[in-house]
C-alpha positions as protocol buffer text, in pm:
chain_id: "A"
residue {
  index: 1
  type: UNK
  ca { x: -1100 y: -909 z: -543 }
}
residue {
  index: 2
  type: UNK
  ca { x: -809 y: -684 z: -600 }
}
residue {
  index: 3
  type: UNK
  ca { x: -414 y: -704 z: -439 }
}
residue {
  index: 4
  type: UNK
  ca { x: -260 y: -472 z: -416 }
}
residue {
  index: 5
  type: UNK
  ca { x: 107 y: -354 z: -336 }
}
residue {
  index: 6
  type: UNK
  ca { x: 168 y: -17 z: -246 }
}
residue {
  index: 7
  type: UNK
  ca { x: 512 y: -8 z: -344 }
}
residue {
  index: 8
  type: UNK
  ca { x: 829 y: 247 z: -383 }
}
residue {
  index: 9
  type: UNK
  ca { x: 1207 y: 197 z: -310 }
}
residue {
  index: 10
  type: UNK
  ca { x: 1219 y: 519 z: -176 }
}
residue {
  index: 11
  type: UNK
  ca { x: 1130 y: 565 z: 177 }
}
residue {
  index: 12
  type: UNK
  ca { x: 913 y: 920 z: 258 }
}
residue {
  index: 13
  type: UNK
  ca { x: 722 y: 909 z: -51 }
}
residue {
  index: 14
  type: UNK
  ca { x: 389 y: 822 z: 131 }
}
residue {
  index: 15
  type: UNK
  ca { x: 344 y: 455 z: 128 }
}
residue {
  index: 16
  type: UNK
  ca { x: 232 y: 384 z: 452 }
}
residue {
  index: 17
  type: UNK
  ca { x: -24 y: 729 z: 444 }
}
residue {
  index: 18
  type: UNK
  ca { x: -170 y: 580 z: 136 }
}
residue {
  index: 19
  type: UNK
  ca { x: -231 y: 246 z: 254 }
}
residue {
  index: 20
  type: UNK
  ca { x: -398 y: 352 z: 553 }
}
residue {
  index: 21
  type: UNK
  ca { x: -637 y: 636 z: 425 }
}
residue {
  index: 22
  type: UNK
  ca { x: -739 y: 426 z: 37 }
}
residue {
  index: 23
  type: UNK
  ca { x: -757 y: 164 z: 273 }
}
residue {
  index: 24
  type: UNK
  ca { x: -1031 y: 311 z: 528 }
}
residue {
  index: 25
  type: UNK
  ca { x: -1197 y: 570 z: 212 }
}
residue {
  index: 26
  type: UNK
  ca { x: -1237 y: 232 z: 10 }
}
residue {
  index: 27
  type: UNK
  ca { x: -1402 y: 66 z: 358 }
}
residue {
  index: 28
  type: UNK
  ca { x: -1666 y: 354 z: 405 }
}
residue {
  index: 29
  type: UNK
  ca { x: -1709 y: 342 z: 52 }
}
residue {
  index: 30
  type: UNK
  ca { x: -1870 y: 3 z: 107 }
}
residue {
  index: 31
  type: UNK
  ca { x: -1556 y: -187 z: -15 }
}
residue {
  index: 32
  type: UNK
  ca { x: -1412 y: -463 z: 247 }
}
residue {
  index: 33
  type: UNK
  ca { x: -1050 y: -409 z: 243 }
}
residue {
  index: 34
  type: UNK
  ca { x: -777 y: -559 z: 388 }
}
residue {
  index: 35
  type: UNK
  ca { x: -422 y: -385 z: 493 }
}
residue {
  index: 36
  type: UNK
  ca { x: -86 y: -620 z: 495 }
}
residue {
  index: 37
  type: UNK
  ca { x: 199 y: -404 z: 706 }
}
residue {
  index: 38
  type: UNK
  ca { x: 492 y: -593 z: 574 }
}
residue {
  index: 39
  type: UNK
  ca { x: 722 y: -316 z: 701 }
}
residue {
  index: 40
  type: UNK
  ca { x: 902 y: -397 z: 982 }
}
residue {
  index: 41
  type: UNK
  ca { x: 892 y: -16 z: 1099 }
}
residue {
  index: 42
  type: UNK
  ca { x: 497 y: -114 z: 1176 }
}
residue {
  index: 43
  type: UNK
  ca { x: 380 y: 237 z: 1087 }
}
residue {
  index: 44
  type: UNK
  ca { x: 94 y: 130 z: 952 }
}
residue {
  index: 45
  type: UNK
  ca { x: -12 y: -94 z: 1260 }
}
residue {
  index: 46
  type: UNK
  ca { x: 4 y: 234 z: 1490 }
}
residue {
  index: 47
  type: UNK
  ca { x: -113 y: 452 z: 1220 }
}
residue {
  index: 48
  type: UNK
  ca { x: -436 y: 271 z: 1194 }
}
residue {
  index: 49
  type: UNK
  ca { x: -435 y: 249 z: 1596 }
}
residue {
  index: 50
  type: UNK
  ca { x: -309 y: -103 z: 1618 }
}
residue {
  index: 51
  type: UNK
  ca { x: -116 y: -191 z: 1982 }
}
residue {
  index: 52
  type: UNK
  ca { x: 212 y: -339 z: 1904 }
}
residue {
  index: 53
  type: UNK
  ca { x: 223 y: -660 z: 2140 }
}
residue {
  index: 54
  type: UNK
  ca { x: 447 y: -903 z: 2187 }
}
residue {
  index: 55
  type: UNK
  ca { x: 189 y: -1194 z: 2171 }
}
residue {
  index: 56
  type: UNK
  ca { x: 13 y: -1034 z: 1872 }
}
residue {
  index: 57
  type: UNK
  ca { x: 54 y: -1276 z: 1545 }
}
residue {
  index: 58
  type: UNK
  ca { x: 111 y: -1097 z: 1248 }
}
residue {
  index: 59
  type: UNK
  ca { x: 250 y: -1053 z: 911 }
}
residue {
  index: 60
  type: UNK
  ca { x: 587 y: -1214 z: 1061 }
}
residue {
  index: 61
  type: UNK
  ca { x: 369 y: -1540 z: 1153 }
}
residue {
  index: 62
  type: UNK
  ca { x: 197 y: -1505 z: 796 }
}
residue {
  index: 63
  type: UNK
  ca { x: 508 y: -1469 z: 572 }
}
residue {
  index: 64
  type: UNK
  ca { x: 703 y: -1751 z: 769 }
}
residue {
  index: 65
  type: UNK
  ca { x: 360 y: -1939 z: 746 }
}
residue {
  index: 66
  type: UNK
  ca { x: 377 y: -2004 z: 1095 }
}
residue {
  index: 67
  type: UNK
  ca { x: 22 y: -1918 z: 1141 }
}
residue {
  index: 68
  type: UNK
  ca { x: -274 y: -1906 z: 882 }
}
residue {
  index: 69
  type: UNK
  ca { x: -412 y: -1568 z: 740 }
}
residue {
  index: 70
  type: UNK
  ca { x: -718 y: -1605 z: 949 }
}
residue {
  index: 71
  type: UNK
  ca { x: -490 y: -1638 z: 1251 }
}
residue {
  index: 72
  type: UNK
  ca { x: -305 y: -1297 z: 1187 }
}
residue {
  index: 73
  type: UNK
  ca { x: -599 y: -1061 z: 1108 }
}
residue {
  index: 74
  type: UNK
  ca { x: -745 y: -836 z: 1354 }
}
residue {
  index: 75
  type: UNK
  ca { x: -1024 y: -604 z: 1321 }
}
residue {
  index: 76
  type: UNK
  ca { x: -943 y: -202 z: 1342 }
}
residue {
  index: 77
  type: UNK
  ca { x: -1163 y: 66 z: 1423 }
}
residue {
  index: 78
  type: UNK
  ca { x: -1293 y: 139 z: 1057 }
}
residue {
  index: 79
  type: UNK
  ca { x: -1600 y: -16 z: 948 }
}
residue {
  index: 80
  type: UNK
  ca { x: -1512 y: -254 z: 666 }
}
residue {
  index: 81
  type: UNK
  ca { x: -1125 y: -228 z: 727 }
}
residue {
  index: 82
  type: UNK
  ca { x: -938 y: -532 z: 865 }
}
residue {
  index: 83
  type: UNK
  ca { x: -557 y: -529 z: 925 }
}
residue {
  index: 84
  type: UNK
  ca { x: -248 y: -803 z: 898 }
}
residue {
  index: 85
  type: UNK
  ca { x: -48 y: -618 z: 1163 }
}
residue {
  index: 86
  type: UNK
  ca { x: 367 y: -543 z: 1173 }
}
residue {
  index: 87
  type: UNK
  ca { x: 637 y: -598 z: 1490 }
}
residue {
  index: 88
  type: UNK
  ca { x: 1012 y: -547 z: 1447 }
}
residue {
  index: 89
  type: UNK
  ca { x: 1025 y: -943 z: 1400 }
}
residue {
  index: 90
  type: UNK
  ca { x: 945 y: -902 z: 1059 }
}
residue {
  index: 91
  type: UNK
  ca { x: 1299 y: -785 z: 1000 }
}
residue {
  index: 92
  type: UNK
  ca { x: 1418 y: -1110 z: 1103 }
}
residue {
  index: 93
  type: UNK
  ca { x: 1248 y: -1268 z: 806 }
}
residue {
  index: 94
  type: UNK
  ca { x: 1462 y: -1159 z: 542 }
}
residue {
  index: 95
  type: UNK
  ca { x: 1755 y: -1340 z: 658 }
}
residue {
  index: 96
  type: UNK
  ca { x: 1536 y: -1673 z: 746 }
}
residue {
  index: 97
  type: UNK
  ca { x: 1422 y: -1640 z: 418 }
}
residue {
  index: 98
  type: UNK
  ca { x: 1703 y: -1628 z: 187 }
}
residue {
  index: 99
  type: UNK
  ca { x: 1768 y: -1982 z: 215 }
}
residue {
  index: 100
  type: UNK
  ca { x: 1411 y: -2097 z: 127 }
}
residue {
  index: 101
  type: UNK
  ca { x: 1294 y: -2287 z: -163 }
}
residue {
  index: 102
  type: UNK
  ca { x: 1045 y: -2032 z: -324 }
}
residue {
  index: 103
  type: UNK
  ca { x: 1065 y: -1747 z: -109 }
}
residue {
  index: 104
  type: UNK
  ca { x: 952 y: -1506 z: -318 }
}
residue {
  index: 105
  type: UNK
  ca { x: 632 y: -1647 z: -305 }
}
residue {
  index: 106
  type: UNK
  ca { x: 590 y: -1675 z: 71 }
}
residue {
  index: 107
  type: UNK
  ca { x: 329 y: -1426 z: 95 }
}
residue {
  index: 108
  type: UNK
  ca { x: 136 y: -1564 z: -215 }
}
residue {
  index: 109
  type: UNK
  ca { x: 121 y: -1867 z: -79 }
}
residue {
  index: 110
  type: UNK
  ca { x: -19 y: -1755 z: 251 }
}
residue {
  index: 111
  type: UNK
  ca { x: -286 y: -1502 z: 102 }
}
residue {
  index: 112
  type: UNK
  ca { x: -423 y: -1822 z: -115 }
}
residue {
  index: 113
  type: UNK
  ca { x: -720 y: -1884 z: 144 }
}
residue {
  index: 114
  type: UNK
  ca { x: -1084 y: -1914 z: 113 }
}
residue {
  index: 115
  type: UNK
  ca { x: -1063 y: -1602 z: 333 }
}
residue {
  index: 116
  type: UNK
  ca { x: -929 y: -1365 z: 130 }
}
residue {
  index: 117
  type: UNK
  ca { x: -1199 y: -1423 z: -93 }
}
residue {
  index: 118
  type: UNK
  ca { x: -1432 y: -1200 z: 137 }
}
residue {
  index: 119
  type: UNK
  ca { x: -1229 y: -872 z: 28 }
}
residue {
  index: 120
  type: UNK
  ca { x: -1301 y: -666 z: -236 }
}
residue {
  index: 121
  type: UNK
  ca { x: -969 y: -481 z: -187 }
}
residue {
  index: 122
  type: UNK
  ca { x: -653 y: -604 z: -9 }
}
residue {
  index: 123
  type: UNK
  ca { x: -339 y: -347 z: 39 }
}
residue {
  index: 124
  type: UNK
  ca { x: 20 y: -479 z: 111 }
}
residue {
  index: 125
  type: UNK
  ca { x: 245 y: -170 z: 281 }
}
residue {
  index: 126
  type: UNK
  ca { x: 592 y: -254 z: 155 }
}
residue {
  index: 127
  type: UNK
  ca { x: 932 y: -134 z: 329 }
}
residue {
  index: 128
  type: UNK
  ca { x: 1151 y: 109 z: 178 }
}
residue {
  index: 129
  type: UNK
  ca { x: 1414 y: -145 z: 31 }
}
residue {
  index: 130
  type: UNK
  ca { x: 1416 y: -391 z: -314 }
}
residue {
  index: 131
  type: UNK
  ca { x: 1478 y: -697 z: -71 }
}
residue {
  index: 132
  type: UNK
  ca { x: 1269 y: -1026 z: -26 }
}
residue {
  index: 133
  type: UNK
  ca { x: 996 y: -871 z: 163 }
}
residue {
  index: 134
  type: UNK
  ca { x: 906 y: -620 z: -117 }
}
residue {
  index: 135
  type: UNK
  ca { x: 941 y: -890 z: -414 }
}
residue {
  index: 136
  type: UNK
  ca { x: 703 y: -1156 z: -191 }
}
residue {
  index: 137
  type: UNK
  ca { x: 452 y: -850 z: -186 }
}
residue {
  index: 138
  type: UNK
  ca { x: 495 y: -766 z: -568 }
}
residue {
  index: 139
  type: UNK
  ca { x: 449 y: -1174 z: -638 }
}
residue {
  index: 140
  type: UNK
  ca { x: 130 y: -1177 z: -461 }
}
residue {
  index: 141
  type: UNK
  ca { x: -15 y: -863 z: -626 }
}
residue {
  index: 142
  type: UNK
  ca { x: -171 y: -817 z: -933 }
}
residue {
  index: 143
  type: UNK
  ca { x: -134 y: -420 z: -931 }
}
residue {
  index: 144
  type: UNK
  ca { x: 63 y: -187 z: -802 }
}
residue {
  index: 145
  type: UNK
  ca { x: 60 y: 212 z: -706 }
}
residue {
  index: 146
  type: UNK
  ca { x: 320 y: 357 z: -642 }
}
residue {
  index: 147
  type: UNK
  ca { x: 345 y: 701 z: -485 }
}
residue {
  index: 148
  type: UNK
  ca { x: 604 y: 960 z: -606 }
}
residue {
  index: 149
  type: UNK
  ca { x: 677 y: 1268 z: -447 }
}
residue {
  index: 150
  type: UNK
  ca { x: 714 y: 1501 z: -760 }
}
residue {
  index: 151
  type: UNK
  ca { x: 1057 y: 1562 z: -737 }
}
residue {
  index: 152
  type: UNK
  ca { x: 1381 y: 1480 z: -1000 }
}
residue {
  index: 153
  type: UNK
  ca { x: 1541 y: 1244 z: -736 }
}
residue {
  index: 154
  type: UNK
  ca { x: 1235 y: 1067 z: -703 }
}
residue {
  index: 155
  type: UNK
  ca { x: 1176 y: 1067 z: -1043 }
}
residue {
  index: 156
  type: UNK
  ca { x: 1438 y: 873 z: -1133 }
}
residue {
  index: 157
  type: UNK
  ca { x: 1393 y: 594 z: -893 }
}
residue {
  index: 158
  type: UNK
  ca { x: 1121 y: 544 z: -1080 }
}
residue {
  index: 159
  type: UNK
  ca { x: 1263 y: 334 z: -1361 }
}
residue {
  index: 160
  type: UNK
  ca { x: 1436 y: 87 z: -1090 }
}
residue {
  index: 161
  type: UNK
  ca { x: 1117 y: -44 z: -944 }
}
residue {
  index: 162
  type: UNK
  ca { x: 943 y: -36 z: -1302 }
}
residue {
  index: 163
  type: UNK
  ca { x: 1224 y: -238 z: -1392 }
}
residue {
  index: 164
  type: UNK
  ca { x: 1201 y: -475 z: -1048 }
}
residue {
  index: 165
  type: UNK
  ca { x: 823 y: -549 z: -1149 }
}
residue {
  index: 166
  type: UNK
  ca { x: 885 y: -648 z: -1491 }
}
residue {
  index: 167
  type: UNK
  ca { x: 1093 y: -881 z: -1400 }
}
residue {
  index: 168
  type: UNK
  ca { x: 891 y: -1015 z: -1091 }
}
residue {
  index: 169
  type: UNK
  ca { x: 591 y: -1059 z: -1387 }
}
residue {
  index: 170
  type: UNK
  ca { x: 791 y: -1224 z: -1645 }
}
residue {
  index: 171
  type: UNK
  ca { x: 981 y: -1462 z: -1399 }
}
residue {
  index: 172
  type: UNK
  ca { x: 725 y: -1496 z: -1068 }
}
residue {
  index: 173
  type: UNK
  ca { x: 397 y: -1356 z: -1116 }
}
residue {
  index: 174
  type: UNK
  ca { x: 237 y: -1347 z: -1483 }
}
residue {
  index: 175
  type: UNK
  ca { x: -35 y: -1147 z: -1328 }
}
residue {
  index: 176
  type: UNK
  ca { x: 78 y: -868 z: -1215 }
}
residue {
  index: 177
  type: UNK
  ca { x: -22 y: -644 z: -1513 }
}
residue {
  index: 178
  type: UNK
  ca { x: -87 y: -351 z: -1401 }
}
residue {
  index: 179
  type: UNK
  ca { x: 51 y: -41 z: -1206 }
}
residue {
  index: 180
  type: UNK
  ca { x: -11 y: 362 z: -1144 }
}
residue {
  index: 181
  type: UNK
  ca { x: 155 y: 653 z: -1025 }
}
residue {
  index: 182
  type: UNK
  ca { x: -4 y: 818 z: -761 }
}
residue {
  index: 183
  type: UNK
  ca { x: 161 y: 1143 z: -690 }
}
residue {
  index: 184
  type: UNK
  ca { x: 197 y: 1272 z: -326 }
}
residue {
  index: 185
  type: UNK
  ca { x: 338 y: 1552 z: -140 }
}
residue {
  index: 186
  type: UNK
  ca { x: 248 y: 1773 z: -401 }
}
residue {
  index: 187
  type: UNK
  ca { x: 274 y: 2154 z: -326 }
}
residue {
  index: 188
  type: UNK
  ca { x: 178 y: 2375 z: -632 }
}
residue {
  index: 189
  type: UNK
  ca { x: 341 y: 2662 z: -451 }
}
residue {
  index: 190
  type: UNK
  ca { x: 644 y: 2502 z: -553 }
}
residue {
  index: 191
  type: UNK
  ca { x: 787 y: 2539 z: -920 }
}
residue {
  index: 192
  type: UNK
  ca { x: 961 y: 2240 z: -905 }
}
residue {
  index: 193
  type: UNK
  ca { x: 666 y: 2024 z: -815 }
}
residue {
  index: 194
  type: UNK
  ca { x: 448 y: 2174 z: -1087 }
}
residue {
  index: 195
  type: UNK
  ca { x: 742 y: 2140 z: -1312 }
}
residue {
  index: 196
  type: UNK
  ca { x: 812 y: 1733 z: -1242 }
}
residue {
  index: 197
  type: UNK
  ca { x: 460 y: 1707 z: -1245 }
}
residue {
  index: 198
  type: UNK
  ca { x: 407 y: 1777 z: -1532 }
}
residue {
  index: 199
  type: UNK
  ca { x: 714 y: 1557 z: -1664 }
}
residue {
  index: 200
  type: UNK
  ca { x: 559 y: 1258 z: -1448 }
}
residue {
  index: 201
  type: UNK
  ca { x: 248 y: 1300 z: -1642 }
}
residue {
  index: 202
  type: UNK
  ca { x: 427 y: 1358 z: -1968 }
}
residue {
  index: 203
  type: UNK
  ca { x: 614 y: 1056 z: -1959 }
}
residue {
  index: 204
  type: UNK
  ca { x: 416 y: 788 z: -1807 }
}
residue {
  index: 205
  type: UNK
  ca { x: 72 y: 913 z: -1927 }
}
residue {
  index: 206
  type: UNK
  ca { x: -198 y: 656 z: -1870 }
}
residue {
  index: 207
  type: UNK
  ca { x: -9 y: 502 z: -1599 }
}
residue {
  index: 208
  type: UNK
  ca { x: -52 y: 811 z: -1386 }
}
residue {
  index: 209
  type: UNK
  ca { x: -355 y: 855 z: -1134 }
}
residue {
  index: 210
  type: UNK
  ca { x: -576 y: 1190 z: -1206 }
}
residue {
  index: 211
  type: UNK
  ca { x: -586 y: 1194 z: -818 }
}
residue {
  index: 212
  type: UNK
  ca { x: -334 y: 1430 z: -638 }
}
residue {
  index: 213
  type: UNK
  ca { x: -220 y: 1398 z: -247 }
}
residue {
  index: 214
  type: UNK
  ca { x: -178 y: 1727 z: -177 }
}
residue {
  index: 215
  type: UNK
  ca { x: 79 y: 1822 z: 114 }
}
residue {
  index: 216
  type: UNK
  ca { x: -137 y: 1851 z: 424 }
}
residue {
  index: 217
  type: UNK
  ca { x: -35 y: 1871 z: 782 }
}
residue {
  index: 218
  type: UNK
  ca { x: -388 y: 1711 z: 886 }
}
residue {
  index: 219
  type: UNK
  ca { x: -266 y: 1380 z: 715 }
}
residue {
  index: 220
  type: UNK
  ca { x: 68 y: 1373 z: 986 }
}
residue {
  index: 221
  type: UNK
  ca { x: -195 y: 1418 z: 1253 }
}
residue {
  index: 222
  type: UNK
  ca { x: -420 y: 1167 z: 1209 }
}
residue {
  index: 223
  type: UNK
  ca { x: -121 y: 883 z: 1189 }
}
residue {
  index: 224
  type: UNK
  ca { x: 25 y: 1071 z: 1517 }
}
residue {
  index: 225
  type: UNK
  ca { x: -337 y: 968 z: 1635 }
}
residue {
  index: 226
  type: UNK
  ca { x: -403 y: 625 z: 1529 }
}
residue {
  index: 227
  type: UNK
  ca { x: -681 y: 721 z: 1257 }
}
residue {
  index: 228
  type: UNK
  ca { x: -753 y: 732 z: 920 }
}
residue {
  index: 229
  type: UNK
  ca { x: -826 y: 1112 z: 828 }
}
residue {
  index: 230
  type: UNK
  ca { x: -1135 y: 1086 z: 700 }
}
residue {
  index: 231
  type: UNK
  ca { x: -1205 y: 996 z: 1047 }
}
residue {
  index: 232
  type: UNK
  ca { x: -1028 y: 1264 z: 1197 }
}
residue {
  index: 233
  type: UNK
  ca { x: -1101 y: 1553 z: 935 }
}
residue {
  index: 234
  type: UNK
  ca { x: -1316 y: 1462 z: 640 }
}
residue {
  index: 235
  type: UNK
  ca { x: -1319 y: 1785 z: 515 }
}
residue {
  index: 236
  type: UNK
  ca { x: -964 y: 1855 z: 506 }
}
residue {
  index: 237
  type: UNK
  ca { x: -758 y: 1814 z: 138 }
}
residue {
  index: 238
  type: UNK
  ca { x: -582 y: 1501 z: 221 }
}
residue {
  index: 239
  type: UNK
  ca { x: -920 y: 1309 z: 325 }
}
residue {
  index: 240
  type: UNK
  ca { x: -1072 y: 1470 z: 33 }
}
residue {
  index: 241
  type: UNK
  ca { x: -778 y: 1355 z: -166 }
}
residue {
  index: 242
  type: UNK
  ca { x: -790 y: 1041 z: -80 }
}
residue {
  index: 243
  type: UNK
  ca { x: -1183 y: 963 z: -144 }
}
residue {
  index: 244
  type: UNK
  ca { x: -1080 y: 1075 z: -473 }
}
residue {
  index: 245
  type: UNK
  ca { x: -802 y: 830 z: -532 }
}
residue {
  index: 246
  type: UNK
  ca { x: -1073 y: 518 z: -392 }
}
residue {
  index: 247
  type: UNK
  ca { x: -1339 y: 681 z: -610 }
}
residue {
  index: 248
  type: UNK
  ca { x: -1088 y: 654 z: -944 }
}
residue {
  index: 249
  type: UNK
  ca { x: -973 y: 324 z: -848 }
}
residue {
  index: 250
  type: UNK
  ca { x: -1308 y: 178 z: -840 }
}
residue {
  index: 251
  type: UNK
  ca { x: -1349 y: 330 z: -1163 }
}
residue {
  index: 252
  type: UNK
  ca { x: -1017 y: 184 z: -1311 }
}
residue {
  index: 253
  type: UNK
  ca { x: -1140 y: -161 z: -1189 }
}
residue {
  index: 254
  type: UNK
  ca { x: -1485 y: -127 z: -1254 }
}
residue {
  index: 255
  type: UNK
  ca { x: -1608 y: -132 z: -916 }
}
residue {
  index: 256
  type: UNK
  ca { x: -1972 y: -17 z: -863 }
}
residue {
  index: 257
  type: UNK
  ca { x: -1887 y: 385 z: -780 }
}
residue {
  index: 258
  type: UNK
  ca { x: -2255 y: 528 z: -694 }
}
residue {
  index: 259
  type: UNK
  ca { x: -2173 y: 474 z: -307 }
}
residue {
  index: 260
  type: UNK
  ca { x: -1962 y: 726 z: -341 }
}
């Protein structure tokens, strides 16, 4: 079983897109996976087709461990793909839990069920922001991808959150060892992206996936929808894209791959 946090500082670099769709490719690849929204902005929840209601438990519930993981998990309409869903309460919990003893490790805490144990994959969606929320999903991960538009501004950001999960590992979370670039957005029609591409995979090397997210309008439309797009269009290049990505990370940790 694999956690994961899907991580950036940067908001727009396609966190929330990537969690949904390696999320539902890895499920119809056989793989039970698991989605966390711990964004307050609950795109993931109505990006998968989740309602947002007000009696719905959630990641809020989960965090504050107000309710158990096996409370706050719903099925969605992928095969294999179960959800922790997001309401605007979970902005709330940043402020509760600043004055907690260990609150970095809220989430950890709360993922440590027998439960979890029936996942081969579980994805945390992480808000835009180095506050609590994002370090409690970097202390209960033990990888993280993080998607980069390739682009100098978000380039550079780059080196902050490398820098953020160094420290969460040396001082939290010993075991989270491992993380990948996953470049998104990408437009070869562009010089610069071919340009900072190339830098991306210059500089960080092995710690860069193979698999590209291409720009592609069919990935908006599906979200707009409430599906994953391999659901809505498997044949267009951000569903293929994606397969790819699940496909290389069940290579990278050595997952059976002849399902797919």
């Amino acid at each position: 079983m694999k956690i994961i946090a899907i991580s950036n500082q940067k908001g727009g670099t396609g966190k929330t897109t990537t969690a949904i769709n390696l999320g539902a490719s890895l499920a119809t690849s056989g793989q039970k996976t698991l989605v966390v929204d711990l964004d307050p902005q609950a795109n993931l929840t109505t990006g998968i087709g989740l309602p947002i209601a007000e009696d719905q438990l959630g990641a809020y519930e989960l965090i504050m461990h107000e309710s158990s993981l096996e409370e706050v998990i719903t099925k969605t309409s992928v095969d294999g793909l179960d959800a922790v869903p997001s309401s605007i309460m979970l902005a709330g919990a940043e402020a509760k839990l600043l004055g907690e003893i260990g609150r970095e490790s809220q989430l950890r805490s709360a993922l440590s069920r027998p439960v979890i144990q029936e996942y081969d994959f579980v994805l945390i969606d992480t808000p835009p922001s180095l506050g609590v929320l994002m370090v409690n999903a970097l202390a209960g991960a033990d990888m993280v991808i993080i998607p980069s538009q390739p682009q100098a501004f978000a380039l550079k950001g780059l080196g902050n959150l490398l820098e953020i999960i160094e420290r969460v590992q040396s001082r939290i979370n010993p075991n989270l060892v491992e993380w990948m670039v996953l470049p998104t957005m990408v437009d070869y029609r562009r010089k610069e992206d071919r340009v900072n591409l190339h830098k991306l995979k210059e500089q960080y090397a092995k710690h860069v996936f193979s698999s590209e997210i291409r720009i592609n309008s069919k990935l908006i439309e599906a979200a707009a929808r409430g599906r994953a797009v391999n659901l809505y269009d498997k044949q267009s290049t951000g569903a293929k894209g994606y397969l790819a990505l699940a496909k290389e990370l069940l290579t990278y940790t050595c997952k059976e791959v002849a399902a797919l």
